[in-house]
C-alpha positions as CSV (number, residue, x, y, z in Angstrom):
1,X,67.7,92.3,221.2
2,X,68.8,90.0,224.0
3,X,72.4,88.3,224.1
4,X,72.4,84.8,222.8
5,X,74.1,81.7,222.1
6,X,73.9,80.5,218.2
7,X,74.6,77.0,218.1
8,X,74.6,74.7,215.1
9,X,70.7,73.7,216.2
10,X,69.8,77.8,217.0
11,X,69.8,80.3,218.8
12,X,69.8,79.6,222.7
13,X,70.3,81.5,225.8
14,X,73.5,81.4,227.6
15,X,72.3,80.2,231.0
16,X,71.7,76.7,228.9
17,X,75.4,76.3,228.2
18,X,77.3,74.3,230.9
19,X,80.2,73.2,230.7
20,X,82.1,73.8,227.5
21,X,85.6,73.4,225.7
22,X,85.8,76.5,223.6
23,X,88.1,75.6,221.0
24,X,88.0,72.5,219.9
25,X,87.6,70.4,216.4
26,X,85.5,67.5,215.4
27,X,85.3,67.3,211.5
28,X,88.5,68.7,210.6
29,X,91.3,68.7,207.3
30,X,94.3,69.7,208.6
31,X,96.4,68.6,205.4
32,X,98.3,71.7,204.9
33,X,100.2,71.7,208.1
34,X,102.4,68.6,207.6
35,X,100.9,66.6,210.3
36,X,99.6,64.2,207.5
37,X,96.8,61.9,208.1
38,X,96.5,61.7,211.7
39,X,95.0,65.8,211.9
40,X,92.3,64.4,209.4
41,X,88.9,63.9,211.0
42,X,86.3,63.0,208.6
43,X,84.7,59.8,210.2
44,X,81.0,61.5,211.4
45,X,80.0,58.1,213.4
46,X,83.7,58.1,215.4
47,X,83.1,61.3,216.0
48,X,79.5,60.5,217.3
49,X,80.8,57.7,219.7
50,X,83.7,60.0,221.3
51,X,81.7,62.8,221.9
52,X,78.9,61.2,224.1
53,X,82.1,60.1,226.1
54,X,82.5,63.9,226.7
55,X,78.5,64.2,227.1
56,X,78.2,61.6,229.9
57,X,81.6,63.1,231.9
58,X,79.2,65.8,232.5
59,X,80.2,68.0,229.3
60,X,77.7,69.8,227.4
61,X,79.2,72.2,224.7
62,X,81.8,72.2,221.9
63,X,82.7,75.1,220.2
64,X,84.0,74.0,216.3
65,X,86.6,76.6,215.3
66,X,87.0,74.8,211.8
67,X,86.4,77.2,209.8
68,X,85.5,76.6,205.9
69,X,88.8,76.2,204.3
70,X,89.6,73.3,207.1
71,X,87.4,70.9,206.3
72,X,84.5,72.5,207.9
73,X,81.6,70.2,207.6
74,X,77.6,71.6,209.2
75,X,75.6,69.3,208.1
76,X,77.7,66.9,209.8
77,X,77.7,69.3,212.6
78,X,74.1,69.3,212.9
79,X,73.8,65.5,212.7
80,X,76.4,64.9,215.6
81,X,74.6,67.8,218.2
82,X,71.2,66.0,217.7
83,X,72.7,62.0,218.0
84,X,74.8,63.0,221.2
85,X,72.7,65.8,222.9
86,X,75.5,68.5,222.9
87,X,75.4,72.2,222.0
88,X,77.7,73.0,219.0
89,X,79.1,76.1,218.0
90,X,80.1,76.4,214.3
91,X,83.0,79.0,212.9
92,X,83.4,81.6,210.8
93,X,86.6,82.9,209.1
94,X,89.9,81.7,207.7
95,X,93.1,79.9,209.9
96,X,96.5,80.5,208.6
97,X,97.3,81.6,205.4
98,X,98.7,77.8,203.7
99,X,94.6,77.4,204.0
100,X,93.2,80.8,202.4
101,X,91.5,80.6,199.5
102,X,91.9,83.1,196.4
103,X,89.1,85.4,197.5
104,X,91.4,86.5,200.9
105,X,94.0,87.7,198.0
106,X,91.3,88.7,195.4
107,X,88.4,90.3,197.8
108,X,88.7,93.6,199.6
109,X,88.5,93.7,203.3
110,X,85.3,95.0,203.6
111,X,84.3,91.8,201.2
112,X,86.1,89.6,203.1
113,X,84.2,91.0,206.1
114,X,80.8,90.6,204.2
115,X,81.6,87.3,204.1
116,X,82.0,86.6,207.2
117,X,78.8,88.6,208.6
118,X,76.6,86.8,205.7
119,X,78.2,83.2,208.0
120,X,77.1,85.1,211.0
121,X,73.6,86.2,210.1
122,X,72.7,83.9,207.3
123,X,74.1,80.6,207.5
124,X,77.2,78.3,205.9
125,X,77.0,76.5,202.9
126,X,73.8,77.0,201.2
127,X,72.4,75.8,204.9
128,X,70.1,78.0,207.7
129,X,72.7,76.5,209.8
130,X,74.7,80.0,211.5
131,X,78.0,80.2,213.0
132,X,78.5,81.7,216.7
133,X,82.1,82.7,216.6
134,X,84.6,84.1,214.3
135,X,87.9,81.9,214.3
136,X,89.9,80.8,214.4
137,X,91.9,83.2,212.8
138,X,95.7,82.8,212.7
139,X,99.2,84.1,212.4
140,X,102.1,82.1,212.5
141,X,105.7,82.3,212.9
142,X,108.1,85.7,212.9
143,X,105.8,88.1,211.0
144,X,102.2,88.5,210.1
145,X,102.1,88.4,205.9
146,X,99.5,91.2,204.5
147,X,97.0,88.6,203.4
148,X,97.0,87.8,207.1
149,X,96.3,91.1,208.1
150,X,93.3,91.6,205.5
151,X,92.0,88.5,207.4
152,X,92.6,90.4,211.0
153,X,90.8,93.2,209.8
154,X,88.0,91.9,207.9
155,X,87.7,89.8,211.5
156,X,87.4,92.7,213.1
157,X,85.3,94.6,211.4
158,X,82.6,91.3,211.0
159,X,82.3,91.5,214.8
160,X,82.1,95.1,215.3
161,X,78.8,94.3,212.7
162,X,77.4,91.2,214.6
163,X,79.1,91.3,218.0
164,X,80.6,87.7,217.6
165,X,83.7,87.1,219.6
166,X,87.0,86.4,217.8
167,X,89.2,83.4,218.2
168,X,92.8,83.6,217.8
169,X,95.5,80.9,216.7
170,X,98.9,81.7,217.6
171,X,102.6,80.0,216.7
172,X,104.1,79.5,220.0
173,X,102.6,82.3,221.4
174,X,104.2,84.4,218.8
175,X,102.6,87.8,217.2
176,X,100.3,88.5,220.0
177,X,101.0,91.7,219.9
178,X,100.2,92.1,216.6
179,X,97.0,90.5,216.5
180,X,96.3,92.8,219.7
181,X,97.5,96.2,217.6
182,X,95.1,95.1,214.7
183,X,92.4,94.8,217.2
184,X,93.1,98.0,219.0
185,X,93.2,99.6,215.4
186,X,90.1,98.2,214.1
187,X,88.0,99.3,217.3
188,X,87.4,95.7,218.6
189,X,86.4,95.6,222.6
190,X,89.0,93.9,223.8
191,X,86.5,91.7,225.7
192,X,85.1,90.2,222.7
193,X,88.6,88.9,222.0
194,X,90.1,85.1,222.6
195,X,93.6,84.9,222.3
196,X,94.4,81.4,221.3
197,X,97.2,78.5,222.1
198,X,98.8,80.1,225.3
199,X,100.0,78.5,228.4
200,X,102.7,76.5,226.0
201,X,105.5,78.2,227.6
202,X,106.2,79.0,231.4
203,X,106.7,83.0,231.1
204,X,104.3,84.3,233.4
205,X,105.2,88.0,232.5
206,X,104.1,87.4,229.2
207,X,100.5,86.2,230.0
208,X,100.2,88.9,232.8
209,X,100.7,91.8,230.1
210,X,98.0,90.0,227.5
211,X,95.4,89.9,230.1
212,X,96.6,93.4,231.2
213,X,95.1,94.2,227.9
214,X,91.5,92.7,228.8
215,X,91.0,89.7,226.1
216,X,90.4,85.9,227.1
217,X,93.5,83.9,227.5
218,X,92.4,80.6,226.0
219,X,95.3,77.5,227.4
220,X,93.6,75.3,224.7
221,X,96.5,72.9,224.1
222,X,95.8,70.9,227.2
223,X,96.3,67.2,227.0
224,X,98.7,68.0,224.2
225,X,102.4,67.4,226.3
226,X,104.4,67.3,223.0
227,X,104.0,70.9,223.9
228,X,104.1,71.3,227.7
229,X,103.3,69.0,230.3
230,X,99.8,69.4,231.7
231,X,101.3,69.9,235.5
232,X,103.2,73.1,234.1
233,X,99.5,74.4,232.5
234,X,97.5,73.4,236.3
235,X,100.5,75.5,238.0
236,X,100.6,78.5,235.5
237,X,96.3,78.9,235.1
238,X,97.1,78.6,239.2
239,X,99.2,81.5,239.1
240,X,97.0,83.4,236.6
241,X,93.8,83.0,239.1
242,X,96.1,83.7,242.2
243,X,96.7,87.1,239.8
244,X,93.1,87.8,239.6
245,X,92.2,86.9,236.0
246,X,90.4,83.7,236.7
247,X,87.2,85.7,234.4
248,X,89.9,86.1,231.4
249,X,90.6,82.2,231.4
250,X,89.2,79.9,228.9
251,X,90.2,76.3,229.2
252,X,90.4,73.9,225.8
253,X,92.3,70.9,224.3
254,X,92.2,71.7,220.9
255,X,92.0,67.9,219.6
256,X,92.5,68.1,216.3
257,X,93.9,64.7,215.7
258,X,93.3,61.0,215.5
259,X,95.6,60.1,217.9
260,X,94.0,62.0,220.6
261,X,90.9,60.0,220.4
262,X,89.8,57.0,222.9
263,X,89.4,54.9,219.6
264,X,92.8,55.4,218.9
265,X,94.3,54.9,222.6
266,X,94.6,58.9,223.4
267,X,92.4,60.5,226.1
268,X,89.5,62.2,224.2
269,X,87.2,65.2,224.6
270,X,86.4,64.1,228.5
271,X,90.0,64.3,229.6
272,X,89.5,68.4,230.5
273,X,86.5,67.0,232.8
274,X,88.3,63.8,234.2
275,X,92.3,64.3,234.1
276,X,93.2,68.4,233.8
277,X,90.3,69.7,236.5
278,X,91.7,67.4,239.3
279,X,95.1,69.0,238.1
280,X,93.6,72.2,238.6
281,X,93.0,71.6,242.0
282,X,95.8,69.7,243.4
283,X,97.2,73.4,242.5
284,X,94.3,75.1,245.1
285,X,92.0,75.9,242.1
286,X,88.7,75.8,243.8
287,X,85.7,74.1,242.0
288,X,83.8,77.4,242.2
289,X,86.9,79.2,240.1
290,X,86.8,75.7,237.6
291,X,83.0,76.5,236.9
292,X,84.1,80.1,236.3
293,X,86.3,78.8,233.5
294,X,84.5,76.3,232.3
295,X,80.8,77.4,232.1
296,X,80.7,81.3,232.9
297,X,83.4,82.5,231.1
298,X,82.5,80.7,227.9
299,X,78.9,81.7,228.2
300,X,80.0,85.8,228.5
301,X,82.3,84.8,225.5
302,X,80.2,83.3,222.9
303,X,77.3,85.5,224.2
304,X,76.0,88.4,221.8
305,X,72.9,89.6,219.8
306,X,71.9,87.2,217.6
């Protein structure tokens, strides 16, 4: 079989994907995480209009990481790829554990797994429609509860039966190292592995060891400076390229809420394109090393037998 891309539309090949935000969120319930109703995106036309902003910056793929517990929606998925000519990438899998349904606690591993690979290979919701990735999957603060761990290792063992990358949420960049040791255990390629919300802090030797271990490093919380401010992310994905891991970088926003939207006065989907790339290379990030992170590396990511 040859490597593909499975979007929400099919299967396509992953010279066809150009430049694409990896982990993003467009129909999204994010009620269980105390951010109330701002992190609740449900309006399919808003959506619609902001994304053909991103489309006509010169964007042309999205990768969904809602998962089905998060409000997940593929109909509407499918709706908003064909209306604003983008590639979507739907998700598999279950976020933090305030969102897991009973079956995480009441399901084996290996069910939970079946799950997961039935997402992959079949399709969501009594649809054709398939997912692409596995994520995102998350820990959050202090220690990783055992229902978290079933979900690690069912993750793991759903991509070592399709291929499909996972995609990591992380709390502050906390537990990363136990999310790797899961991995390791489980037999996961380390390459098939995104490691999710870094870049949020300034310690370089932390992000040095991660990609010492060979997964993506995903800064996916720019435009977010509640967090950091975006001139410390340019300077520290600098420093990471200067390092030599400009192929382990994936670059996202993770907009998850109403606020971040043009329609609601924040900056949108287009602001990687339009206000973090010329940050990148005020910083001496060439263009050619920008394409690598926004168009190569996400095709090699997302890119497996389908």
């Amino acid at each position: 079989m040859v490597a593909r891309i499975m979007t929400v539309s099919g299967p396509i090949d992953p010279d066809a994907l150009g430049i694409t935000l990896p982990h993003e969120h467009i129909i999204v319930d994010l009620r269980h995480s105390l951010y109330g109703f701002d992190t609740i995106l449900d309006d399919v036309p808003l959506a619609i209009d902001e994304l053909k902003i991103l489309k006509e910056a010169g964007g042309d793929a999205i990768v969904d990481v809602t998962n089905g517990y998060m409000g997940r929606d593929v109909q509407a998925q499918s709706r908003i790829a064909q209306e604003t000519g983008l590639k979507i990438v739907a998700s598999t899998g279950y976020y933090t554990e305030p969102y897991y349904p009973r079956e995480v606690y009441e399901l084996s591993t290996d069910k939970l797994a079946d799950l997961m690979v039935a997402e992959l290979t079949e399709g969501i919701d009594g649809t054709e429609v398939r997912a692409g990735i596995i994520g995102e999957i998350g820990t959050r603060r202090d220690f990783m509860s055992p229902a978290e761990e079933r979900v690690f290792r069912a993750a793991s063992r759903a991509q070592l039966r399709t291929g499909a990358a996972i995609s990591t949420h992380t709390y502050l960049e906390q537990l990363i190292p136990d999310q790797l040791g899961i991995f390791e255990d489980e037999s996961v390629e380390p390459t098939r592995v995104i490691i999710g919300h870094l870049g949020d802090h300034r310690d370089m030797d932390r992000l040095r060891a991660i990609a010492a271990k060979g997964v993506y490093l995903q800064i996916d919380h720019i435009g977010f400076e509640v967090q950091q401010r975006d001139r410390q992310r340019a300077k520290t994905v600098a420093g990471l390229v200067k390092d030599g891991h400009v192929s382990q970088l994936l670059l996202s926003m993770d907009l998850c809420a109403k606020s971040r939207l043009h329609w609601h006065d924040g900056h949108g989907y287009d602001y990687m394109i339009a206000g973090f790339a010329p940050l990148l290379a005020e910083e001496g990030v060439s263009q050619s090393e920008i394409d690598i992170m926004m168009i190569d590396n996400p095709r090699r990511a997302l890119a497996y037998e389908v």
